[in-house]
N, C-alpha and C positions, 0 to 999 in steps of 0.2 A: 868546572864551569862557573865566572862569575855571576852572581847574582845580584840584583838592586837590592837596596833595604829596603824592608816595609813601608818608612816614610815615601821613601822616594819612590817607591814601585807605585803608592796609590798615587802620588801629585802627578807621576807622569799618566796614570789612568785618569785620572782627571783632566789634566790638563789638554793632555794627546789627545783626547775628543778632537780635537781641529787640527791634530797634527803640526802645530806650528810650535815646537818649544826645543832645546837641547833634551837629546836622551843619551842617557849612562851606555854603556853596553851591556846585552844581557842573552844570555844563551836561548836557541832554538829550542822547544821540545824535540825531545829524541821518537817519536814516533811519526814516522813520512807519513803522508797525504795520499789517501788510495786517489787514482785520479782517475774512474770511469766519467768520462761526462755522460748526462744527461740532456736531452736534447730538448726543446719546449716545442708543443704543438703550435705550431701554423697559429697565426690569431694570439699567441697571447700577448695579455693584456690590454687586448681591443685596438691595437696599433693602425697606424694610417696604412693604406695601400701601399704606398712607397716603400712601408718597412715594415710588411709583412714577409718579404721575401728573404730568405736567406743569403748572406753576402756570399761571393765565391767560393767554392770549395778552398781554392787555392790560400784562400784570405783566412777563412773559418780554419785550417791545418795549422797554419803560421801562429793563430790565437791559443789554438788548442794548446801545442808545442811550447808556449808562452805561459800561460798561468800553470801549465802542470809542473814545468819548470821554476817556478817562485814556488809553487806550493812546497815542491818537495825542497829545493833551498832553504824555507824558510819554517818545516816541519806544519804547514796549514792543514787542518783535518779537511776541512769544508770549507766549499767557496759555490757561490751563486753570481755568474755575471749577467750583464745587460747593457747591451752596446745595442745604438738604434742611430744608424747615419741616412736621415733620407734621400734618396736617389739612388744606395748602394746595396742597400741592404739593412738586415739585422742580426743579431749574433745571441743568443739568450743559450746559455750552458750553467750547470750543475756540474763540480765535482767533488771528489770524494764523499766523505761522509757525515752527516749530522750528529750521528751519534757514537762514538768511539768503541764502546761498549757493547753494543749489540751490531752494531757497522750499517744499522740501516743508511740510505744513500742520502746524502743531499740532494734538492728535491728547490726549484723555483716555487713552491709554494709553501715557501715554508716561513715563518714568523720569525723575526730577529731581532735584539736588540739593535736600538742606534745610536745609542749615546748623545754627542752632542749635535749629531741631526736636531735634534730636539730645537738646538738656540735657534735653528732657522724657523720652527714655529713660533717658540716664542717672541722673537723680533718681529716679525708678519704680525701677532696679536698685539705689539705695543703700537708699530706703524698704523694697523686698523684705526686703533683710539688716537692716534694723530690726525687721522683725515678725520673723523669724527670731529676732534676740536677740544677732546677731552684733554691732551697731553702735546705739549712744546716741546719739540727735542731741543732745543738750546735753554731750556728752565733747569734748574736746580733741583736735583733728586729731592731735598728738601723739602718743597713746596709739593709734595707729595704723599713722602716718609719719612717718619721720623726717625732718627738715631742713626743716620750713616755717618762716620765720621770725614768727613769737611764735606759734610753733604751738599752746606751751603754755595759749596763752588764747583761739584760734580754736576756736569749734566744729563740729562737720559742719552743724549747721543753719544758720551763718554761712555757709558755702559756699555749700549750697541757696541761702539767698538771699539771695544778692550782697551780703553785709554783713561779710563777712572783711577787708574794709580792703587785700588782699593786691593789688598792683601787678599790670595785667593787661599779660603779656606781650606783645599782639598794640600797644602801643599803642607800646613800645620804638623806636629808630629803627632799632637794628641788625636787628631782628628784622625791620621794615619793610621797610629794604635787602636783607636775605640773601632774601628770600622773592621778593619782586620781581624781583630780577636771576636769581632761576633756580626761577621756578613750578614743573619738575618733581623740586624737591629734597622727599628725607623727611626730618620731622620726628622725632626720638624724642620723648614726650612729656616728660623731662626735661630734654632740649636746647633745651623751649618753654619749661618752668619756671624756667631759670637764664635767660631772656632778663627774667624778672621777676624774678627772684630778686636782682639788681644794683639795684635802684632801694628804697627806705626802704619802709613799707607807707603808706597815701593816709591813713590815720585809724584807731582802735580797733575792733577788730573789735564786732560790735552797734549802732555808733551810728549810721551813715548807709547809703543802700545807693547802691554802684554796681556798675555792671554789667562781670563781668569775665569772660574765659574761663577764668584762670589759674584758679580758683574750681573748674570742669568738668570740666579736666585732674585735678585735684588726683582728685577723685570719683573719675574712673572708673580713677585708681592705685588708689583704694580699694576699689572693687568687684572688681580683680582678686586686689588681696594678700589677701582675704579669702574669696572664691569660690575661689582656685585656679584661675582659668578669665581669658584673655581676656575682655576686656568687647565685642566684638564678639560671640565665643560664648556670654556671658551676653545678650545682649540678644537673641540668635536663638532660644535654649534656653528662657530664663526671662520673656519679653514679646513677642517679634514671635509667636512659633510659637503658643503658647495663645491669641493675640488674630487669630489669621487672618493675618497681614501676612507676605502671600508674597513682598513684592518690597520688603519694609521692610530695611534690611540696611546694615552697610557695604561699602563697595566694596574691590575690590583693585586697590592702585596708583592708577593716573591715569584706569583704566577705566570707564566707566558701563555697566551693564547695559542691554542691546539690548531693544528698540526705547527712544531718548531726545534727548531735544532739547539742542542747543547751546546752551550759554551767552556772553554779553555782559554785557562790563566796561569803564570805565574806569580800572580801577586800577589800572593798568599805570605802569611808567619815566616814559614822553612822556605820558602822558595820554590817548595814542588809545584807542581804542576796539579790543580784541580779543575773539577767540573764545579764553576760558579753559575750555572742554568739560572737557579734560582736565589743567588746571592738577590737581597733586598734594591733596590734601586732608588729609593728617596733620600740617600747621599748625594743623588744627584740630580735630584726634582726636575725643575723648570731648565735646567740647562742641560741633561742628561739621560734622562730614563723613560722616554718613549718609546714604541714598538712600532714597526713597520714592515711592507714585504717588498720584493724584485716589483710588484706590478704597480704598488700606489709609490715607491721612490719612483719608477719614470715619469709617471704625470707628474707626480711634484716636484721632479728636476726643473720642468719647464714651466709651471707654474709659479713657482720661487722665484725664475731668472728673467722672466716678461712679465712679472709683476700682475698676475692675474687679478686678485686681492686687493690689489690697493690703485688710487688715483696713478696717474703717470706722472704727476710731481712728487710724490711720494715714495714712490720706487724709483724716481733718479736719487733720491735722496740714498734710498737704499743701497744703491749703485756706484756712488762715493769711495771709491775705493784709497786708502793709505798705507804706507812703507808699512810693513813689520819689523825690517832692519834683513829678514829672511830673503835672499834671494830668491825674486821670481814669485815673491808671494806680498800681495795686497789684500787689507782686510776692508770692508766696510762697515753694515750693519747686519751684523748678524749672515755674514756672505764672505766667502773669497775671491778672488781672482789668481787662479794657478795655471802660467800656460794660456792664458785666455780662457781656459774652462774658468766658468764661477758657479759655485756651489757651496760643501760644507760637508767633512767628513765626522766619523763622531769614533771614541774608544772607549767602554767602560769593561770590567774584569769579564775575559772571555767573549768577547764581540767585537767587530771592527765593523764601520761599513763608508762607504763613498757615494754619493749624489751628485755629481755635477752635469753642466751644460754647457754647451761650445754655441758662442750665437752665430757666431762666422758662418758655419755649416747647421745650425739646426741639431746638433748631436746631440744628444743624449749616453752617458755612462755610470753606471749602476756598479755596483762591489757590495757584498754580503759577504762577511768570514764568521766562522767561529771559533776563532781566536785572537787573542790581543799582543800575541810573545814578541819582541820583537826579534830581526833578525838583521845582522847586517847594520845594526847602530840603527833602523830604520821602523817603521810602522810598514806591517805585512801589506795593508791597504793602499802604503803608497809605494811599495814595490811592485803591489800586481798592477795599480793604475797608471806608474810609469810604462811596466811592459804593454800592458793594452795600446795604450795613444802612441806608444813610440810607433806601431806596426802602423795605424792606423789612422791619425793624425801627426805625423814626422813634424808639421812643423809648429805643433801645439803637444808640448808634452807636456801629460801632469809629473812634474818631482816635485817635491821636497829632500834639499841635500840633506846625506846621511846625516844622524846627531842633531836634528833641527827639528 
């Protein structure tokens, strides 16, 4: 079974937060995916009338058949879905298992990482301080903070969207090595920035987009020196609390809030396969390491994508969508556009999860894994979120081609 190197195994957990980069190939874990689902009671997550109901049997068979199918494909222990089409129905199932160990079941209420879900906050909390007046997105990271390098001609909207040219930290070797050989080290977030900060920048800020965290970090220094406020307490204060998201949050330390599923990885030293539950998460601060569940990702699918938050000049801004060079995939600000759904998926060691929103139809689509392996050249996340939409919006599918 080949395996990624350590270098490359963390740049793609890094980077893969958004699913949009080339990946190596890298073997499945060898234990299948128990796949009882679970069924979610009537009412959850407070849902409108229209989709409180369950979609057809017929339909709800077809999905089942579908993720159990990727799961065992793609060896996923646990998976949490959340499809909500109004008019049609809704679909909310658990399967297999949280915890591999003891095989308690996966469970819709259960706590997960989301990786670079996360940037979708933190972009909402820099956009905030834009209608404020605080922050110009066509100004110079510079006139802000000091020591990016060609800071003077980066702009914040460059950040937003992956087109600052700046060397993404996570992709370093040392930064690789340090992280790997000791999961429960913190990060400062400037200790991440000088892991990029040693390599030249990839190309001119504006002209191409790639996908970085260093970009995230940068932001959410931004949202702090400017708020006065942690960006943890800005994202509690000024977006989770006004949008309902009671278990939206970041974490302290290496902890996940109770009840929550274990995670699996192979991006470890040797290659094996561990349980990183509690691997540290401030390698990946402001671009990476918040927690969320199935019930506060639906609201905030649609929250995020009608711009609850912010002015409606401000969220077209948001809405900006440009080439990644990836077919079928546009980035904006801290947003995609895949398929017509726009949202934001996230990968860090042992976690996957997907948020998006269809505006065409109102939809809503949810994905919670726990695990990150890929399969298939691909991200588990976006195999099961192609199988979901192909059943069920045919002529909005989410992919991401394989290796991308």
């Amino acid at each position: 079974m080949r395996r990624r190197s350590p270098v490359r195994t963390l740049a793609v957990a890094a980077l893969a937060v958004a699913g949009l980069l080339p990946l190596t190939a890298a073997g499945a874990p060898t234990l299948a995916a128990a796949a009882v689902p679970v069924v979610a009671p009537a009412g959850y997550g407070g849902v409108e009338e229209d989709e409180a109901r369950e979609l057809s049997p017929e339909l709800r068979a077809r999905l089942d058949e579908a993720v159990q199918r990727v799961m065992g494909e793609a060896g996923i222990p646990g998976v949490q879905v959340g499809l909500w089409l109004p008019g049609r129905g809704r679909y909310v199932r658990s399967f297999g298992v949280a915890d591999k160990e003891t095989g308690t079941p996966m469970t819709g209420r259960l706590n997960m990482r989301i990786g670079s879900e996360t940037k979708t906050f933190t972009a909402t909390a820099v956009l905030q301080l834009v209608d404020e007046g605080l922050v110009g997105l066509d100004e110079p990271i510079a006139a802000y903070l000091d020591g990016v390098p060609c800071g003077e001609i980066i702009t914040v909207r460059n950040l937003l969207e992956m087109r600052s040219g700046l060397f993404p930290y996570s992709a370093d070797e040392d930064f690789g090595n340090d992280f790997l050989s000791d999961p429960q080290r913190v990060f400062t977030p400037q200790e991440l920035l000088a892991y990029g900060y040693k390599h030249d920048n990839v190309f001119p800020p504006g002209t191409r987009y790639q996908y970085s965290n260093t970009n995230y970090v940068l932001l959410g220094l931004l949202v702090e020196k400017l708020s006065g406020q942690s960006i943890e307490q800005f994202v509690h204060d000024r977006i989770a609390a006004p949008s309902g998201l009671g278990h939206t949050l970041y974490p302290e330390g290496t902890s996940l809030p109770v009840p929550y599923a274990h995670g699996y990885t192979n991006q470890t030293l040797s290659g094996e396969i561990a349980d990183s539950t509690h691997w540290n998460p401030s390698w990946a601060w402001s671009a990476g390491a918040m927690v969320s569940d199935l019930r506060d990702l639906k609201h905030w699918a649609k929250d995020l994508a009608t711009g609850t938050l912010l002015s409606p000049a401000t969220q077209a801004q948001r809405l900006k969508m440009l080439p990644t060079g990836i077919p079928g995939a546009d980035y904006g600000l801290g947003i995609f556009n895949i398929g017509g759904w726009i949202g934001h998926n996230g990968s860090l060691p042992g976690y996957e999860s997907l948020t998006i929103y269809l505006p065409e139809e109102c939809a809503t689509l949810v994905l919670l894994l726990n695990s990150d392996i890929t399969a298939q050249n691909s991200e588990p996340s976006t195999l099961l979120g192609r199988a979901v939409t192909s059943i069920v919006t045919p002529d909005h599918i989410y992919n991401i081609p394989p290796g991308k």
